[in-house]
N, C-alpha and C positions, 0 to 999 in steps of 0.2 A: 476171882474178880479181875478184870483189865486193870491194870495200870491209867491212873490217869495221865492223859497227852503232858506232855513239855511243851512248856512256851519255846515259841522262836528264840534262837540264841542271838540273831541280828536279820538284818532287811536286808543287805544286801553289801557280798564280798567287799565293794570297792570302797564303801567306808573302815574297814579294819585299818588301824595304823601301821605301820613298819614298826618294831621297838629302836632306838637311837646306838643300842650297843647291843651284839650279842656275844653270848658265851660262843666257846667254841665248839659245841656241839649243837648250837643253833644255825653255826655258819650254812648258808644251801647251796646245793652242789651248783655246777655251773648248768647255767641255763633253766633256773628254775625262778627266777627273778624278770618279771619280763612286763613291760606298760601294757598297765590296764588291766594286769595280772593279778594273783594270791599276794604276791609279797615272797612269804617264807613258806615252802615246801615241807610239810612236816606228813607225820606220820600220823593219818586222821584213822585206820583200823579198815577191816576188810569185811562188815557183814554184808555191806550191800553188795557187796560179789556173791556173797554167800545165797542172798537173795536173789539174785541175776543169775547161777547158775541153776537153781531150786526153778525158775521159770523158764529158763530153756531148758532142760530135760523134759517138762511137762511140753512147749512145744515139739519137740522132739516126738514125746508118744503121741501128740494130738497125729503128726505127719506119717508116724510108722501107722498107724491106723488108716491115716486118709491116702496112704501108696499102699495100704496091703493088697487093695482090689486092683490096683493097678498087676502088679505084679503075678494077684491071681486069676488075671481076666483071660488071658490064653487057656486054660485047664476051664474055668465058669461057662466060657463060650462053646469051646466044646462038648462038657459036660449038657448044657441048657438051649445047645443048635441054635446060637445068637450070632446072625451075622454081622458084617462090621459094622451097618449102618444103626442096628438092636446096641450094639457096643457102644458104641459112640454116646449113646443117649444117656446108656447106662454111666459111663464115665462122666458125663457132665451133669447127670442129676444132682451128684451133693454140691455142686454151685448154684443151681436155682435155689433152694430152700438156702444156703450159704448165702448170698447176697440177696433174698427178699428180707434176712434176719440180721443183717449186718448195723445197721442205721438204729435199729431198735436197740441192738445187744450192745452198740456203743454208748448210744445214748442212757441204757440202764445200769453200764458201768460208771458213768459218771454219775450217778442217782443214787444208786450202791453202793458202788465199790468193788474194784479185785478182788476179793477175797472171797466175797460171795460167787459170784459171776464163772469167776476162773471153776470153782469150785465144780458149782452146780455141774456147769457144762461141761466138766473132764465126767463127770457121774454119769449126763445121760449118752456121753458118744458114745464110751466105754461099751454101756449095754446095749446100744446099737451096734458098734463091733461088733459082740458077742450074739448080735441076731442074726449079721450075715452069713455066719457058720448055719443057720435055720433055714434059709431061704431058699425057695422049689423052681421058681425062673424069674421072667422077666419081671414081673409086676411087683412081685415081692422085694427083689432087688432096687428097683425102683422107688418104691416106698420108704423100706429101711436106709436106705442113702439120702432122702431126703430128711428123716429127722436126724438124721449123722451131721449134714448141716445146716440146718438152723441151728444144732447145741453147740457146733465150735464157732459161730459166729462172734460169742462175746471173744472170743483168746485171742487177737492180736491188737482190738482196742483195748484188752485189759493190760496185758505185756508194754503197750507202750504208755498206759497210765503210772503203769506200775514204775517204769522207769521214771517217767516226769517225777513220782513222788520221791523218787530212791537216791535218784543221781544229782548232781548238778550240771548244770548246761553245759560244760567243759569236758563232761564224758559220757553222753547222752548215744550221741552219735555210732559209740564203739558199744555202747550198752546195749541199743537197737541191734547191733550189728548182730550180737551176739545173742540175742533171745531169735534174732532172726537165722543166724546159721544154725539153731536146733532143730529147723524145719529142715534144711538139708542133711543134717544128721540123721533126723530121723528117716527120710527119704533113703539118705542112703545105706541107710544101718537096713532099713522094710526090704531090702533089695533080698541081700543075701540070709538076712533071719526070715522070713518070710516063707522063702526058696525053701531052704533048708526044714523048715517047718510041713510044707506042702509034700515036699519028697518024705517025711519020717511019721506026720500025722495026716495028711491031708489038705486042703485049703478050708475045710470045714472046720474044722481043729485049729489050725493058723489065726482063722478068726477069732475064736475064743479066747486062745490065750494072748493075744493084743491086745483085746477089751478089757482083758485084765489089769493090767498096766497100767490104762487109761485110770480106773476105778482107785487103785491102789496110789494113783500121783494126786487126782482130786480129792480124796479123802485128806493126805498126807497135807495139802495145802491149805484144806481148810483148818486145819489143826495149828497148822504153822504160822500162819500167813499174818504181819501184823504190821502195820503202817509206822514210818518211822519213830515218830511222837509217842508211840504207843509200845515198839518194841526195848522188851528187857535186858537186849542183848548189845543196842548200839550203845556206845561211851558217847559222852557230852562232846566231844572234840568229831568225831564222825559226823552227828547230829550238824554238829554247825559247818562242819565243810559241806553235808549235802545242801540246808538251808541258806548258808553265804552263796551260792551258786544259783542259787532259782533268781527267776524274773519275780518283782516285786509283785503280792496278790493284788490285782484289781477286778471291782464287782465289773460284770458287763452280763446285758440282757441279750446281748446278740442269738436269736433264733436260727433254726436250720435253714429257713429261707434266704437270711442275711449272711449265712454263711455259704451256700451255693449261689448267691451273687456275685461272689468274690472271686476275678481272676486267679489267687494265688490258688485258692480251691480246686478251680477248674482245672488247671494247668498241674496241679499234683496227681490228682486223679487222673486225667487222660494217660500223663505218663507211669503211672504205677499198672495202668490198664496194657499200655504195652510191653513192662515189666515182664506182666503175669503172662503174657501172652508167651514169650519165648518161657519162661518158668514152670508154666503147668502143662507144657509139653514133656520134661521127665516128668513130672509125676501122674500123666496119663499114660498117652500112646507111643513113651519113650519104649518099653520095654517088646510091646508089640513089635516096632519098627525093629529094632537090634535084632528079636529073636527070627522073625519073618524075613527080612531082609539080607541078613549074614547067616541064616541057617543055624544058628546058635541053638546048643540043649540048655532046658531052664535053670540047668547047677553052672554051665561055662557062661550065661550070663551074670548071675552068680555073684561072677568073681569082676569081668568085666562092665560089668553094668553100675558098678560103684564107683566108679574112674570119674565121672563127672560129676557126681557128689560130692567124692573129697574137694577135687577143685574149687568147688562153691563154697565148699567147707571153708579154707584158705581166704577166697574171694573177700566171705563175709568178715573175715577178721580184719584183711588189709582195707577192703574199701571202710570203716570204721576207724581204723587205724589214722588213715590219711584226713579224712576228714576232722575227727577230732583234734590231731596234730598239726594243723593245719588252723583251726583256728585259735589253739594256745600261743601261736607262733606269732600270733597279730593279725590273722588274715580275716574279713570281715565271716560273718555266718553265711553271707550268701554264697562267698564263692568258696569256703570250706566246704557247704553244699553242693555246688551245682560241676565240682571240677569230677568228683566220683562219678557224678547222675547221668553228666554228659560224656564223659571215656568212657563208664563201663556200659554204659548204651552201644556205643560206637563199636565195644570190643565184642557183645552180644551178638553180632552182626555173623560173627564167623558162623553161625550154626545154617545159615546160607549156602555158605560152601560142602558143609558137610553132604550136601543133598547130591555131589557130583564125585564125593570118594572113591576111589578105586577097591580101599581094603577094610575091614573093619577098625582098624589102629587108624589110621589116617582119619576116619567118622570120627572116631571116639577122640581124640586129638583135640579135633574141629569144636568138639559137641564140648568138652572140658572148659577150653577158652572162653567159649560164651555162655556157659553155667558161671565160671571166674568171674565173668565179666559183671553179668545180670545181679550177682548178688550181691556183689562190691559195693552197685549203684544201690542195691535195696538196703543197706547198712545208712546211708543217709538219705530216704525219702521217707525211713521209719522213724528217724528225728524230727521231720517237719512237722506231725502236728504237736508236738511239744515247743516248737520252735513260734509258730505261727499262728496260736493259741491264743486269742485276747484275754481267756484267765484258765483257770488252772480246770474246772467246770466244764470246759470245752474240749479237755483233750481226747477225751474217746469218740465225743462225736464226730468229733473233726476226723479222726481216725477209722470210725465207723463208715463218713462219705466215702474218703477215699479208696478203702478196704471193698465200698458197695459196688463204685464202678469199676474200681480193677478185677474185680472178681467175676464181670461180665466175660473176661478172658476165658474164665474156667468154664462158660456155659458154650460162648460160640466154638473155642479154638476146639474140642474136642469132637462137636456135631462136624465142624468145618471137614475137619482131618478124617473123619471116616467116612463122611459123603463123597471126597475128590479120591479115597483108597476104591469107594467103592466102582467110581469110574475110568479111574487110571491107575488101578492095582499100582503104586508106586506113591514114595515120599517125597518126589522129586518137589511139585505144588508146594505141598507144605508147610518144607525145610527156608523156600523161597521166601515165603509168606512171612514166615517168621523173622528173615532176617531183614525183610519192607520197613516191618514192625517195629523192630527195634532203631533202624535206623528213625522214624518219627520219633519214635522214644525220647533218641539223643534230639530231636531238632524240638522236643516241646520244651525239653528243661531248658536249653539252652536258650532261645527265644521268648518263649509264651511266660516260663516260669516272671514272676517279676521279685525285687529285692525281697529276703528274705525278711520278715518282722512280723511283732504282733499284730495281730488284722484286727480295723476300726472298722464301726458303722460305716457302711457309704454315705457319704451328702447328698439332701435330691438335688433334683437338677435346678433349681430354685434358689438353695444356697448358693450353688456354684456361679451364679449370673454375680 
């Protein structure tokens, strides 16, 4: 039998009192006392890391799944006589069905729930995985990569539902950060397991035992997986630190249409759109370009081909890092948001440069900085719709918009890239394009974004007289 929910332990941190005296094991260390703060710094227990980590790993293998074909698209091509422009389609197929299922799979996680959702959907990539090890050429690939995504469509509105319920809004930001560096882990763990797998089983073989993974994380989740209120394992003292941190629940009827009327809306999307645009360049045609370009065998990419992984690895801690620290320190949410979104835009920019490298170190250099860069800023734009959320109901859909239009990146940037390879044999275009890109990026947070806060009905224009 479930457990029944626990009432809320309070409505909201800033009512807790300070006590008048404390013992001296109550004294809090320096700088943990701060307006508009906790008060006392105590030790609230560590399951929802336990849970935060349980969810990125599962990102993680959604990513090692959605980079395998990446990596095994040089041997597929060859194997199936697909040229780069057959390529290109094929790499952007799991974004068409990926972003026509976005809006729904966010919208059904708030309907639902994670637990369901997450579940489902590691179950059917998994055996879609495990179908591309089946697949005879083009059409078949094709196909199988379109229901690969539609199913991982609910997982990054579920990952940031998951956090709104887990965390409190004082470490949201680093929580994001960190369900979100499991897509680069996993990216770049795909690189050299992948490889390694291809060289000792094949890429038919590579695919099955990925899919496995997949099956064996969404089983494990569903089993696991239990909402604060309802888990056996948080203490009463946890509970209420995650609950003293949330924005009080208020009902709101706000519709999808009222919510894509909303500048703050508009302006997160375009910018997560330029995000993905430098981002789902490694997990496409990054591997083509290194191996085609610098002459690289697929074991010496291997090794070299994770170099800009880690860095994002990194990226995704500190830009989470800063952000959060940033706003315990006093700093409003807007610009604890918008100081990551618009430097690591800015810092994304290098992979521009890379397009004029002399050596492959000096590429790979170039390409590190703005993967560092790119994921920095995505450790806080995966905060905003928990941030910007008029109730708690909202946050996957809101998560769902965002996710739809940014993830138009993953359909154009990869047709884009092997249309201009297929007329100027060269990355030169591209690498350009990319770093256009990112620069908009830093000029929509910066500008267009407006103050960070719960989003209201609009007024007609009638009121407004």
């Amino acid at each position: 039998m479930r457990p029944e929910p626990r009432p809320a332990l309070m409505a909201d941190r800033h009512e807790r009192a300070v006590p008048e005296a404390l013992t001296p094991d109550q004294v809090p260390p320096t700088g943990s006392i701060r307006a508009g703060g906790t008060g006392i710094r105590r030790r609230t227990g560590w399951v929802r890391y336990g849970v935060l980590t349980f969810l990125s790993v599962g990102i993680a293998i959604n990513y090692i799944d959605r980079t395998a074909l990446s990596v095994a698209m040089p041997e597929i091509a060859k194997d199936f006589g697909l040229d780069s422009a057959a390529t290109g389609v094929i790499l952007s197929s799991f974004f068409w069905a990926y972003v026509v299922f976005m809006l729904p799979g966010g919208y059904l996680v708030d309907k639902i729930g994670p637990k369901f959702m997450l579940g489902l959907g590691s179950v059917i990539w998994g055996l879609s995985t495990i179908a591309l090890g089946f697949t005879r050429g083009f059409m078949s690939l094709f196909i199988v990569r379109l229901v690969m995504g539609a199913s991982e469509a609910p997982s990054y509105p579920g990952a940031s539902r998951t956090v709104r319920d887990w965390f409190p809004k004082s470490e949201r930001s680093f929580a994001s950060g960190t369900f979100n560096v499991g897509s680069k882990v996993g990216a770049t763990l795909a690189i050299p397991f992948v490889s390694i797998l291809i060289g000792s089983i094949g890429w038919r073989g590579a695919f099955m035992v990925a899919g496995v993974l997949a099956l064996l994380w969404g089983l494990g989740w569903w089993v696991a997986y239990r909402s604060p209120q309802h888990s056996k394992m948080l203490s009463d003292r946890e509970l209420e630190h995650i609950e003293a941190g949330q924005e009080p629940e208020t009902a709101s009827d706000m519709k999808i249409t009222g919510l894509l009327s909303q500048r703050t809306i508009q302006a997160m999307s375009v910018g997560f759109f330029c995000v993905n645009f430098v981002s789902y360049f490694f997990f496409t045609w990054f591997p083509t370009y290194m191996i085609n370009t610098f002459h690289l065998s697929i074991l010496s990419f291997g090794f070299i081909g994770t170099l800009p992984g880690i860095a994002a690895i990194i990226g995704g801690f500190v830009g989470g890092w800063v952000s959060d620290g940033m706003y315990r320190r006093g700093y409003s949410v807007t610009t604890a948001r918008k100081v990551p979104l618009v430097v690591g835009m800015l810092g994304s920019t290098a992979i521009a440069f890379a397009a004029f490298s002399p050596s492959v170190w000096t590429a790979v250099t170039l390409l590190c900085v703005s993967n560092f860069a790119a994921t920095g800023a995505a450790s806080a734009l995966w905060a905003l719709p928990t941030d910007v959320a008029p109730s708690r109901a909202h946050v996957g859909t809101i998560g769902g918009i965002q996710n739809t239009v940014s993830n138009t990146a993953g359909i154009i940037g990869p047709i884009v890239i092997g249309f201009i390879m297929g007329f100027s044999g060269s990355f030169v275009i591209p690498l350009i394009v990319a770093g256009v890109v990112s620069l908009a990026g830093a000029l929509t947070y910066a500008f267009w974004l407006p103050k960070i806060k719960p989003l209201e009905p609009r007024k007609p224009r009638s009121a407004l007289v």
